[in-house]
VOKOL-514423 format. One line per field, with one value per residue (C-alpha): residue number from 1; residue in three letters; x, y, z. Coordinates in nm, 4 decimals. Layout:
i: (NUM | ...)
aa: (ala | ...)
x: (X | ...)
y: (Y | ...)
z: (Z | ...)
# end
This chain:
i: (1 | 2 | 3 | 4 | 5 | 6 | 7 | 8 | 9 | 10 | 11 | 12 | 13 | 14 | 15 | 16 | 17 | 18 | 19 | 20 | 21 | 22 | 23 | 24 | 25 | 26 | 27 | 28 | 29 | 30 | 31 | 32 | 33 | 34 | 35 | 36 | 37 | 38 | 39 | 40 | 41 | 42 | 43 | 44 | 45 | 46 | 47 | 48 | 49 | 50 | 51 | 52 | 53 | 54 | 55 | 56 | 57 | 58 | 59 | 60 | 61 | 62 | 63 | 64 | 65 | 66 | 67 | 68 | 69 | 70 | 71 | 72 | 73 | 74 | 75 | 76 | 77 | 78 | 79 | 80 | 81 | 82 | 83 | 84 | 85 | 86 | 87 | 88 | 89 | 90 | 91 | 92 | 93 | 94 | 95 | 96 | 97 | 98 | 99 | 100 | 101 | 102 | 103 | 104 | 105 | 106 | 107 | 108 | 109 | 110 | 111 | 112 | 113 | 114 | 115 | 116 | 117 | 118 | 119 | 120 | 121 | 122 | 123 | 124 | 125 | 126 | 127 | 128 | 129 | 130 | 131 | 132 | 133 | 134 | 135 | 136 | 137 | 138 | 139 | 140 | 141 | 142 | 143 | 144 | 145 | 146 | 147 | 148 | 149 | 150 | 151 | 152 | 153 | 154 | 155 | 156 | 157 | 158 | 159 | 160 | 161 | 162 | 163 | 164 | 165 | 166 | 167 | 168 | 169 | 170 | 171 | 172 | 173 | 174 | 175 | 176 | 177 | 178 | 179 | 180 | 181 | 182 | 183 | 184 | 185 | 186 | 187 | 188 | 189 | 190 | 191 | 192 | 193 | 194 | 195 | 196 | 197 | 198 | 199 | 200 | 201 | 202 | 203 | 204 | 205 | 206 | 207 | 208 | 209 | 210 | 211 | 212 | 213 | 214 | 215 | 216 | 217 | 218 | 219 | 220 | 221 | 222 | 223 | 224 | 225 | 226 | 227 | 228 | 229 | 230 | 231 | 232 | 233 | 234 | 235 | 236 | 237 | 238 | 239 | 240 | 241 | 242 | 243 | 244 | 245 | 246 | 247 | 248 | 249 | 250 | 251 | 252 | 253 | 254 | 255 | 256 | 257 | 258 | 259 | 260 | 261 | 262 | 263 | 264 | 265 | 266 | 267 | 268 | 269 | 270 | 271 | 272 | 273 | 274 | 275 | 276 | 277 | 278 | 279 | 280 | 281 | 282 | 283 | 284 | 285 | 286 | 287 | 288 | 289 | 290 | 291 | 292 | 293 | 294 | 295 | 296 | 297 | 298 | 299 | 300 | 301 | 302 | 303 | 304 | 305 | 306 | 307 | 308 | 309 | 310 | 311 | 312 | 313 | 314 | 315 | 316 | 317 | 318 | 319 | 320 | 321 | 322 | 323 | 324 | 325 | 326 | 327 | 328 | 329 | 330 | 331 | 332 | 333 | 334 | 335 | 336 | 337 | 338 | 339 | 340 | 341 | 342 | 343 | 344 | 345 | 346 | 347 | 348 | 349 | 350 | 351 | 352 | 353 | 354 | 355 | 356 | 357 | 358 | 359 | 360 | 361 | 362 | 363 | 364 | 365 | 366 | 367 | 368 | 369 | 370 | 371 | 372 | 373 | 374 | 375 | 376 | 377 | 378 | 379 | 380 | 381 | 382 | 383 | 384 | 385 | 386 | 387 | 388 | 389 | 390)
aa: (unk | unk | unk | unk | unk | unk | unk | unk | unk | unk | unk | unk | unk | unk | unk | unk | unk | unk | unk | unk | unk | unk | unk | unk | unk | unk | unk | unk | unk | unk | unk | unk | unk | unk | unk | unk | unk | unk | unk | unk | unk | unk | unk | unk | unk | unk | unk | unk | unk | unk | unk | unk | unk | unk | unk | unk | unk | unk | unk | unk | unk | unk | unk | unk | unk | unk | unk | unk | unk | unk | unk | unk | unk | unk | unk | unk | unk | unk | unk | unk | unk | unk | unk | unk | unk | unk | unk | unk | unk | unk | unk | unk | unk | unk | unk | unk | unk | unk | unk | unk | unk | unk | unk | unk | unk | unk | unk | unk | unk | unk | unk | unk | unk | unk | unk | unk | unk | unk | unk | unk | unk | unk | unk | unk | unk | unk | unk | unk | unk | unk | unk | unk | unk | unk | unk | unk | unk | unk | unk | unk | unk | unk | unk | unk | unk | unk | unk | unk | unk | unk | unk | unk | unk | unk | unk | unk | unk | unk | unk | unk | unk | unk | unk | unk | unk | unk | unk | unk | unk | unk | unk | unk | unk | unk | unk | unk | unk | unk | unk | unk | unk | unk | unk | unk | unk | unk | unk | unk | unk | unk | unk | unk | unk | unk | unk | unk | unk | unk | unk | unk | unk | unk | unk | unk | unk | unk | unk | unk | unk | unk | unk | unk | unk | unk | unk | unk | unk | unk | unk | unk | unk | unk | unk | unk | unk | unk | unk | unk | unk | unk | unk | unk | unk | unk | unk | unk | unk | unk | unk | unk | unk | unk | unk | unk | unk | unk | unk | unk | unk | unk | unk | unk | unk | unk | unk | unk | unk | unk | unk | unk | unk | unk | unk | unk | unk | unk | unk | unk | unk | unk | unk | unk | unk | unk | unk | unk | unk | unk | unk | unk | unk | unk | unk | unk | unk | unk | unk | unk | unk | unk | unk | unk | unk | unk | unk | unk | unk | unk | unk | unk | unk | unk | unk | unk | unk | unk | unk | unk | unk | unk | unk | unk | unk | unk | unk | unk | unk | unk | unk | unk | unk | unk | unk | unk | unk | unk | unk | unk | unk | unk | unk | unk | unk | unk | unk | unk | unk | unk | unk | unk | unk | unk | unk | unk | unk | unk | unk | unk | unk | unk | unk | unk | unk | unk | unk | unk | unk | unk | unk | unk | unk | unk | unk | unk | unk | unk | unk | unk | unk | unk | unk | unk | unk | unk | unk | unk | unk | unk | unk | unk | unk | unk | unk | unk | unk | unk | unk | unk | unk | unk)
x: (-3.9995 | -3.9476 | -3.9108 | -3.5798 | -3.5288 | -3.3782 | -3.2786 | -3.2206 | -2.9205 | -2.8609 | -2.7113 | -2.9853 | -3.2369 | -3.1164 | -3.0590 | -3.4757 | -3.6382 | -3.9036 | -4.2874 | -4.4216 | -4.3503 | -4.0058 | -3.9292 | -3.7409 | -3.8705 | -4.0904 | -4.3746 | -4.1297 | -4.1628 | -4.0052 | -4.3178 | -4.2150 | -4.4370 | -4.4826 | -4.4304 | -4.0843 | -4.1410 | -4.0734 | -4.2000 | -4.1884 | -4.4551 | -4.5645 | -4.7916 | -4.9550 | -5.2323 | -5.4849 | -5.7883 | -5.7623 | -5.7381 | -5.4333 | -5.3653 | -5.1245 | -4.9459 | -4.7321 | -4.3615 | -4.3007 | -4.0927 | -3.7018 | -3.5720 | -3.6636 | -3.7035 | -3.3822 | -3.3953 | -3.2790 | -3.5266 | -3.8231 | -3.6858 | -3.7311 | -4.0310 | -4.1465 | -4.0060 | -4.1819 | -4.5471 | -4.4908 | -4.4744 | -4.7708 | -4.9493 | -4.7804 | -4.9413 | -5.2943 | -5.3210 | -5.4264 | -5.1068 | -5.3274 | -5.5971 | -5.3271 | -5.3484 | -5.6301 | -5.5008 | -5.2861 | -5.0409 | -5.2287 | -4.9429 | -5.0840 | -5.0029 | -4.7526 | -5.0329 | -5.1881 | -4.8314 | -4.7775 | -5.1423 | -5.0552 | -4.6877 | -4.8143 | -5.1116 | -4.8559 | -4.6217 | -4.8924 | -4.8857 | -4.5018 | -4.5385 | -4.6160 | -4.6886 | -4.9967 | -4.9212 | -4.6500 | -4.8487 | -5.0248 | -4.6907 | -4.5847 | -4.9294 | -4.8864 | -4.5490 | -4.6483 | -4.9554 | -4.8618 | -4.5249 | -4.5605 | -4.9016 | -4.7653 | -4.7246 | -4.9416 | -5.1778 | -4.8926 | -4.8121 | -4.5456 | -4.3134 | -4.3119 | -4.1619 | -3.8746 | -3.5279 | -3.6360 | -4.0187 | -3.8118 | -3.5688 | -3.8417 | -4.0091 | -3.7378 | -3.5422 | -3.8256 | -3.7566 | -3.3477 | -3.2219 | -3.5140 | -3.6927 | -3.3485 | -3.5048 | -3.8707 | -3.6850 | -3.4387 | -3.7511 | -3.9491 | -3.6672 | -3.6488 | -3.9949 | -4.0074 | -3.7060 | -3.8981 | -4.2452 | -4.0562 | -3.8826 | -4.1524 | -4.3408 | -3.9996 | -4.0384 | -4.3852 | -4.2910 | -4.4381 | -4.0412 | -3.7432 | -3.3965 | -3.2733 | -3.4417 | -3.4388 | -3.4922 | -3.1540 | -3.0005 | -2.5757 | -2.4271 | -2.7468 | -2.9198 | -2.6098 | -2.4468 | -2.7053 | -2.8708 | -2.6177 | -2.4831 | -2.5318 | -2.2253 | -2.3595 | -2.5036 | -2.7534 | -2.9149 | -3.2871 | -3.3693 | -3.7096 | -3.7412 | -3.7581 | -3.8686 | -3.6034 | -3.6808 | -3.6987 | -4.0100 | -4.1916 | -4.3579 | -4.5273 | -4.6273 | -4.8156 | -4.9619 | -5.1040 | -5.2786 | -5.4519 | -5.7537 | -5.7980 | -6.0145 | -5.9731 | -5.8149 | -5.5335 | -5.4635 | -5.4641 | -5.2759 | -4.9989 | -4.9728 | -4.9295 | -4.6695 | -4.5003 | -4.5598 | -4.3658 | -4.1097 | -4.2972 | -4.3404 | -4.6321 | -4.7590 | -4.6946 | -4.9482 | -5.2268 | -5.2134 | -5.2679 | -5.5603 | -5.6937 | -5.5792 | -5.2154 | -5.2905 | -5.2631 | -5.3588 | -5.3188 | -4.9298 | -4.9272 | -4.7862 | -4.8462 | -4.6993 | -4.6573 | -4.6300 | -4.3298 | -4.5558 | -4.6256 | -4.2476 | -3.9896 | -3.7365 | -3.9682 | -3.9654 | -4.2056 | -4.1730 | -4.2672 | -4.3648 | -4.3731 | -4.6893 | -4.6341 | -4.9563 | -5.0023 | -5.0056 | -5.2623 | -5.4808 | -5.4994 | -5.5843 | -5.8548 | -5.9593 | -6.0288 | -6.1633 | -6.4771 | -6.5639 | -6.5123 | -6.2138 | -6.2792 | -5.9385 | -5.9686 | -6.0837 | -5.8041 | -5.6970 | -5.7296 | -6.0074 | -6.2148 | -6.5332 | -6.6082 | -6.4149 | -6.1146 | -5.7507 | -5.6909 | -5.4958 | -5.1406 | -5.1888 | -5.4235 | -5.1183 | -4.8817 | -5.2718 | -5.2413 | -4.8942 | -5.0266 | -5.3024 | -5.1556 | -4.8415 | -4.5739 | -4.3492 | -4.0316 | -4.0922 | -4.2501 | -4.4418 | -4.1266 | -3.9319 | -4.0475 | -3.8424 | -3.5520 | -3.6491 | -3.6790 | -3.3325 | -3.1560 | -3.3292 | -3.2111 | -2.8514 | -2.8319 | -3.0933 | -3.0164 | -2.7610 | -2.9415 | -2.7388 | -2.7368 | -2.8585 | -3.1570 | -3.2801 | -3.2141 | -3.4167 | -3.7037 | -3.6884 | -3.7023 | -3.3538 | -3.1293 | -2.7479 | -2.5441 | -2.4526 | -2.5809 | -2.6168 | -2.8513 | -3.0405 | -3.0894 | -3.2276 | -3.5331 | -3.6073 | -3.8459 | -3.5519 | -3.4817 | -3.8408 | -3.8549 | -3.5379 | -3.6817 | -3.9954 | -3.7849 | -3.6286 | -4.0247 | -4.1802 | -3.8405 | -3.9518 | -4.3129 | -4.2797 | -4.0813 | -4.3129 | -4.6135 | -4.3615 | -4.3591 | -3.9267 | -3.7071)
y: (10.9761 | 11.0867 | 10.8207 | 10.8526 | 11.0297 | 10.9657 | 10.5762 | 10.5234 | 10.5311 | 10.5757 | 10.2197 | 10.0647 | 10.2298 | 10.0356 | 9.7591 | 9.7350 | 9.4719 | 9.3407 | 9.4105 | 9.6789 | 10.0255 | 10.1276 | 10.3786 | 10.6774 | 10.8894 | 11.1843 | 10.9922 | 10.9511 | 10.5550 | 10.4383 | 10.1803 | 9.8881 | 9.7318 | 9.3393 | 9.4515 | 9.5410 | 9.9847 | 10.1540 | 10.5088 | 10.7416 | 10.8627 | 11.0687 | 10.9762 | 11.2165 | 11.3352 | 11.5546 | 11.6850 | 11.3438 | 11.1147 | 10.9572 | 11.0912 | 10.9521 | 11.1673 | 11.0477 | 11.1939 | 11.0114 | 10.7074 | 10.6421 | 10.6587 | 11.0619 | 11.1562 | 11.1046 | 11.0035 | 11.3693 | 11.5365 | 11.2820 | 11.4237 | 11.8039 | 11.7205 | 11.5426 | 11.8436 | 12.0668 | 11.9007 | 11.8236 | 12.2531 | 12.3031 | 12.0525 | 12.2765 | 12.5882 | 12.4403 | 12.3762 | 12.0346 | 11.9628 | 11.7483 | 12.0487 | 12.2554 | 12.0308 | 12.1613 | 12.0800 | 11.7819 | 11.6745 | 11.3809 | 11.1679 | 10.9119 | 10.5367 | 10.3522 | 10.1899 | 10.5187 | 10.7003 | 10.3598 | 10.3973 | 10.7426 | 10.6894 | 10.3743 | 10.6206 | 10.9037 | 10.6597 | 10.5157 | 10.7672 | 10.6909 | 10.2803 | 10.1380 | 9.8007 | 9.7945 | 9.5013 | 9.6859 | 9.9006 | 9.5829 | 9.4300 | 9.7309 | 9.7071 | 9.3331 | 9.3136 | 9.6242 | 9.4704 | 9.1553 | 9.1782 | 9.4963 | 9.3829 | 9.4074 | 9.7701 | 9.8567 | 10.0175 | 10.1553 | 10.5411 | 10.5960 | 10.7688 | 10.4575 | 10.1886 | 10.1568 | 9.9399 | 9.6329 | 9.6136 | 9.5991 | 9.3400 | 9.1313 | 9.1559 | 9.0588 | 8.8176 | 8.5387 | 8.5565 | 8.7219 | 8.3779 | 8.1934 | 8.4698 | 8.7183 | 8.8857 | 8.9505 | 9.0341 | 9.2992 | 9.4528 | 9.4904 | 9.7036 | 9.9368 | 9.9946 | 9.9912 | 10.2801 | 10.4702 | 10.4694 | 10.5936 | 10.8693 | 10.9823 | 11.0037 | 11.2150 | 11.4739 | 11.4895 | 11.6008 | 11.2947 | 11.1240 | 11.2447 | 11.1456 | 10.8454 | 10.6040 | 10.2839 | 10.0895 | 10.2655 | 10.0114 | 10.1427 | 10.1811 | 10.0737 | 9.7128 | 9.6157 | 9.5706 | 9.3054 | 9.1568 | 8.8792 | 8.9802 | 8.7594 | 8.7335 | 8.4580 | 8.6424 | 8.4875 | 8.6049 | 8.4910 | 8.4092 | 8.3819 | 8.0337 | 7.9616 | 7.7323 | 7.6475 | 7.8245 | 7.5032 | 7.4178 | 7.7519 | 7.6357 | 7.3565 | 7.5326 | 7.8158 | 7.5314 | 7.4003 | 7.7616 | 7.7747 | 7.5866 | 7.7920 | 8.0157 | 8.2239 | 8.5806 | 8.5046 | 8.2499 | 8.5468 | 8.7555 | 8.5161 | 8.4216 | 8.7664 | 8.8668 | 8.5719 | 8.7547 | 9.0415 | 8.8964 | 9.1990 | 9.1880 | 9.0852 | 9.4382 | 9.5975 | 9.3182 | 9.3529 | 9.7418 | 9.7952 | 9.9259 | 10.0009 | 10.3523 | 10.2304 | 10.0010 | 10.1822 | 9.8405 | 10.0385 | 10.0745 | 9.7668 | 9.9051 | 9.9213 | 10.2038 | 10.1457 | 10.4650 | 10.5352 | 10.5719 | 10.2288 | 10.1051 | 10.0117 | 10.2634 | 10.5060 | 10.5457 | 10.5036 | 10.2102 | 10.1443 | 9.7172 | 9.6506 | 9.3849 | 9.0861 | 8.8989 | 8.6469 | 8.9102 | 9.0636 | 8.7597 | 8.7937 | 9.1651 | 9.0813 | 8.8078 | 9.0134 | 9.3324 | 9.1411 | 9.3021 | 9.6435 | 9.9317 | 10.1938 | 10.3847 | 10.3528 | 9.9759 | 9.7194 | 9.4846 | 9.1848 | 9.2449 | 9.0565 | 8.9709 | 9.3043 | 9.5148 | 9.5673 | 9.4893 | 9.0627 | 9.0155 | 8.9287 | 8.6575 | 8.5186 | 8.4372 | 8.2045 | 8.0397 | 7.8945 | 7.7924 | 7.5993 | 7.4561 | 7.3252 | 7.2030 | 7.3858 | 7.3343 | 7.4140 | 7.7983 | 8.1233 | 8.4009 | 8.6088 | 8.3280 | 8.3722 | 8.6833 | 8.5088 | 8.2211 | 8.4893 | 8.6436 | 8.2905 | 8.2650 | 8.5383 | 8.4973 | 8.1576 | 8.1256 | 8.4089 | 8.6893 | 9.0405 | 9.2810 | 9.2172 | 9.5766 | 9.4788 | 9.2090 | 9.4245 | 9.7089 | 9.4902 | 9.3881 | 9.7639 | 9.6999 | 10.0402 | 9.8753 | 10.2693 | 10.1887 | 10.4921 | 10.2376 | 10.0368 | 10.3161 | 10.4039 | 10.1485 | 10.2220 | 10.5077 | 10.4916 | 10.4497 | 10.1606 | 10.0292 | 9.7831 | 9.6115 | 9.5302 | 9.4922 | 9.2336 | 9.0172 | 8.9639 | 8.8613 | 8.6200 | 8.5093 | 8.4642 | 8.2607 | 8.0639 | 8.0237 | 7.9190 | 7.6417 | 7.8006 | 7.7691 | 7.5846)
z: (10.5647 | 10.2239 | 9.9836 | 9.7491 | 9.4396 | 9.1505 | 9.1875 | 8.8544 | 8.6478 | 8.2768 | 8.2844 | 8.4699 | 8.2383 | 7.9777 | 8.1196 | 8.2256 | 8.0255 | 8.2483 | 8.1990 | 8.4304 | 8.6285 | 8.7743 | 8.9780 | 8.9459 | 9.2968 | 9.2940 | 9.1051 | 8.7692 | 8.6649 | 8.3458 | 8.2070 | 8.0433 | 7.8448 | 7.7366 | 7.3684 | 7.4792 | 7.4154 | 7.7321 | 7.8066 | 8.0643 | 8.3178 | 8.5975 | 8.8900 | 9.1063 | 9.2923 | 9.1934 | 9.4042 | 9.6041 | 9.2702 | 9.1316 | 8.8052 | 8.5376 | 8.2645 | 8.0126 | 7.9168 | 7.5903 | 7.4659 | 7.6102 | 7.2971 | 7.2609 | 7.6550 | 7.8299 | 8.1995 | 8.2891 | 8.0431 | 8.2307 | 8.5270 | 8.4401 | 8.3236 | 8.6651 | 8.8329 | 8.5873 | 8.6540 | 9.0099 | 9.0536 | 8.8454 | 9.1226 | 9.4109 | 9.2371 | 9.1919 | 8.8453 | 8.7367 | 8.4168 | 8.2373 | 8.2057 | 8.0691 | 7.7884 | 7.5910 | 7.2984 | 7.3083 | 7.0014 | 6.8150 | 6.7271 | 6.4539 | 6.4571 | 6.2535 | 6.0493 | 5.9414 | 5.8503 | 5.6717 | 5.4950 | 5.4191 | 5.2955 | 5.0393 | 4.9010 | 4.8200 | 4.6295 | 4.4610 | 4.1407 | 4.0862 | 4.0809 | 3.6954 | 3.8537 | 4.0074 | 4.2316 | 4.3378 | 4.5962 | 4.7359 | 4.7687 | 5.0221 | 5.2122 | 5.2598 | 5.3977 | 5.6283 | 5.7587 | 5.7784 | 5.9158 | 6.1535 | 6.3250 | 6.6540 | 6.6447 | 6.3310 | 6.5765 | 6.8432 | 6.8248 | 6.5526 | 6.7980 | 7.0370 | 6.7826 | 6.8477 | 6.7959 | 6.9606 | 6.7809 | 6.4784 | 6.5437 | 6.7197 | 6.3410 | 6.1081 | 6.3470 | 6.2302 | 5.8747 | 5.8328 | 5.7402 | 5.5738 | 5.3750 | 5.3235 | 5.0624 | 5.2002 | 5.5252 | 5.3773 | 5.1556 | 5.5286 | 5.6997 | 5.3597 | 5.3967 | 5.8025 | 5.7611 | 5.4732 | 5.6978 | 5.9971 | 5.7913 | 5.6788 | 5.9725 | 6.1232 | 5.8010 | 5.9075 | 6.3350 | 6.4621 | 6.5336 | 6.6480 | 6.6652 | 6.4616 | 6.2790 | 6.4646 | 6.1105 | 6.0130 | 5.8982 | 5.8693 | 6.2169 | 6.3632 | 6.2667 | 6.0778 | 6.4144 | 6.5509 | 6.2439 | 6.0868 | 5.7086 | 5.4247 | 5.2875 | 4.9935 | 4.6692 | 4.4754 | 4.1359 | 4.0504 | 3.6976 | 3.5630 | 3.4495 | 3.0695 | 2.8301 | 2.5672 | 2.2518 | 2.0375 | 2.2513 | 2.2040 | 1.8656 | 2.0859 | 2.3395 | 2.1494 | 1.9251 | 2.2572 | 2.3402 | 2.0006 | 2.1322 | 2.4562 | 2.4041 | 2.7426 | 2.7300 | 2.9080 | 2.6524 | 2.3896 | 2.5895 | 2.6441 | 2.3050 | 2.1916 | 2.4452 | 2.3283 | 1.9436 | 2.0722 | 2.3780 | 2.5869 | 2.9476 | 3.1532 | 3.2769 | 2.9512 | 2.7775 | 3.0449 | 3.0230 | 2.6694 | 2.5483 | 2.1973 | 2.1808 | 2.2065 | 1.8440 | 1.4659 | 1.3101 | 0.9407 | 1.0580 | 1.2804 | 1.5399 | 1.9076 | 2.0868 | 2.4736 | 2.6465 | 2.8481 | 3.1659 | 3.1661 | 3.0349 | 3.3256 | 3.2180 | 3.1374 | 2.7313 | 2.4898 | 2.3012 | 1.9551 | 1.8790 | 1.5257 | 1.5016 | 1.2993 | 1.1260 | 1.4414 | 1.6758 | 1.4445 | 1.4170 | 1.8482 | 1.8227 | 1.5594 | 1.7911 | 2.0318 | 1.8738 | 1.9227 | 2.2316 | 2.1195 | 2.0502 | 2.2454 | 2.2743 | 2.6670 | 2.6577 | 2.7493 | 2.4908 | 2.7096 | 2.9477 | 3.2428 | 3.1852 | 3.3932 | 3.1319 | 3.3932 | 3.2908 | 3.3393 | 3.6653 | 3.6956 | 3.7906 | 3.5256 | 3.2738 | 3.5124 | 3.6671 | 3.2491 | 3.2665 | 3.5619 | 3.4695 | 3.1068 | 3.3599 | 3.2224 | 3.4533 | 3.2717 | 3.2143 | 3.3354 | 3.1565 | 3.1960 | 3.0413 | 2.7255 | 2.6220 | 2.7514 | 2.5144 | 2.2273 | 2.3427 | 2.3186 | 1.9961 | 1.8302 | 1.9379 | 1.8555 | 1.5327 | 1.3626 | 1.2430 | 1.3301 | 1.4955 | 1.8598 | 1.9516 | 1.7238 | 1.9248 | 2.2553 | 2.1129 | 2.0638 | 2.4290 | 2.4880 | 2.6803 | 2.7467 | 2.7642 | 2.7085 | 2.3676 | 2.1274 | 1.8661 | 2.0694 | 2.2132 | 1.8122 | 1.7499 | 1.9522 | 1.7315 | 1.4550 | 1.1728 | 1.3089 | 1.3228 | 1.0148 | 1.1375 | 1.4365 | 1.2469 | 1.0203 | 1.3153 | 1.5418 | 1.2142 | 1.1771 | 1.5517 | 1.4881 | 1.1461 | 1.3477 | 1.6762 | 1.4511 | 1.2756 | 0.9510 | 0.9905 | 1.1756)
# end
């Protein structure tokens, strides 16, 4: 007797959540894997062996198009020809680790943070190991969830960060013909309706030290003779941010004009910005012209001649137990300064954080007319960082 055909129903397709093979009739079985992907397949009989073929993922193959394709396979049997032989050249479809390899290397060239790119790869790995080595086209929906469930509540931020990236790796790997249909990382319509929304807002603020304590604290570098001593100090010189400090090199410096011109490449919106140097910051650059001044050096180098590590400025705060601030701090701790210490112009002191608020007055003020009173205001801030005012 002929064992029945199609037993399955759209509704009890989905509703299949245990581990293992379920049949369909006719040799179709929907496989359902521990990882929680399910994917079609075919068994049959070939030449006296059981043979196996695979019909691809339930979220792309319907349970009619698995049937078709059954049918399809089962006649190719009738007619003697073995399916899987047909397959002489069989559609490599790449895991989700190598499109997410792939994806991180092409975005490299536009990321001006270098830790940027290790910040994507980290998350990836680290997050999506259970189907980092999986075929792209069989993550699906509940891979995803079972990933950020874990950390939605506890690590919000890290968790929303993963699904961006999760969504960007699977859309790429669509663009590329390895997925089809929607993105199961989508998060509008899709995620939104079983992940729970945040409704509380929170801003982050880099911790600072209060200006009036900046005079001690660079007094208490002096003696240190490490680079990343002398690199802090000088962003402190010229309230610039961390990446823009470790990425200078020589050929950026015109000591005669004493300026140091940070191309836009490296700024975060992407203009070139000119930093009037005031003596202090020239005594560091001096300091460190020791080593050499090739234009392609970096200013503040390892002892291998590579740019210091980001992490080689906060590892001081650290270790000389500053608890109260963070390298980032410190142009906040120039901005307070300025607004409450002095009487420059307030697009003045935002042009020499290279800040872009929409006013054309500001924006002028990143120009070179308006160089020497910027020029006027950091030599205001470092008199006043080395004690020399109140």
């Amino acid at each position: 007797m002929a064992r029945a055909r199609d037993r399955l129903t759209v509704k009890s397709v989905e509703a299949l959540k245990s581990p293992g093979l379920h049949a369909d009739g006719g040799g179709l079985y929907l496989n359902v894997k521990k990882s929680g992907a399910r994917s079609w397949c075919c068994i049959f009989q070939w030449q006296g062996k059981r043979r196996e073929a695979g019909l691809g993922p339930l979220h792309i193959v319907s349970l009619q198009d698995a049937r078709d394709k059954r049918d399809q396979l089962r006649r190719l049997v009738r007619d003697g020809i073995d399916p899987l032989a047909e397959k002489t050249a069989p559609k490599s479809v790449p895991t989700f680790g190598a499109v997410a390899t792939a994806l991180v290397d092409t975005l490299e060239a536009g990321w001006v943070n270098p830790k940027h790119r290790q910040q994507w790869r980290n998350t990836l790995e680290t997050y999506c190991e259970p189907f980092w080595n999986r075929p792209v086209d069989e993550v699906g929906t509940a891979d995803i969830v079972d990933v950020l469930k874990p950390i939605w509540i506890e690590k919000r931020e890290t968790a929303t960060r993963l699904r961006s990236r999760i969504e960007r790796v699977l859309d790429a790997a669509k663009v590329n013909g390895h997925l089809t249909g929607d993105n199961p990382a989508r998060w509008r319509g899709h995620l939104q309706a079983i992940l729970p929304i945040n409704t509380r807002t929170k801003t982050n603020h880099h911790a600072a030290l209060p200006y009036d304590q900046v005079p001690d604290f660079v007094k208490g570098l002096g003696p240190r003779l490490s680079t990343a001593a002398r690199a802090l100090e000088f962003l402190i010189y010229t309230a610039a941010r961390t990446g823009e400090v470790l990425g200078a090199v020589w050929g950026e410096v015109d000591m005669a004009a004493k300026t140091w011109t940070v191309p836009a490449s490296r700024m975060k919106m992407k203009r070139e910005h000119v930093v009037p140097l005031t003596e202090p910051a020239l005594v560091v650059f001096r300091a460190m012209a020791i080593a050499g001044t090739k234009p392609d050096a970096p200013i503040f180098p390892t002892p291998k001649g590579k740019p210091l590590s980001n992490m080689a400025m906060p590892m001081l705060l650290r270790r000389m137990e500053c608890d109260g601030g963070t390298v980032h701090g410190f142009r906040s701790a120039f901005r307070d300064w300025a607004g409450d210490k002095t009487a420059f112009p307030r697009e003045v002191a935002e042009a020499a954080l290279a800040h872009i608020v929409g006013s054309a007055v500001e924006q002028a003020y990143r120009r070179g007319s308006a160089l020497e009173k910027r020029r006027e205001l950091m030599e205001a801030w470092s008199e006043f960082v080395v004690g020399e005012v109140d």
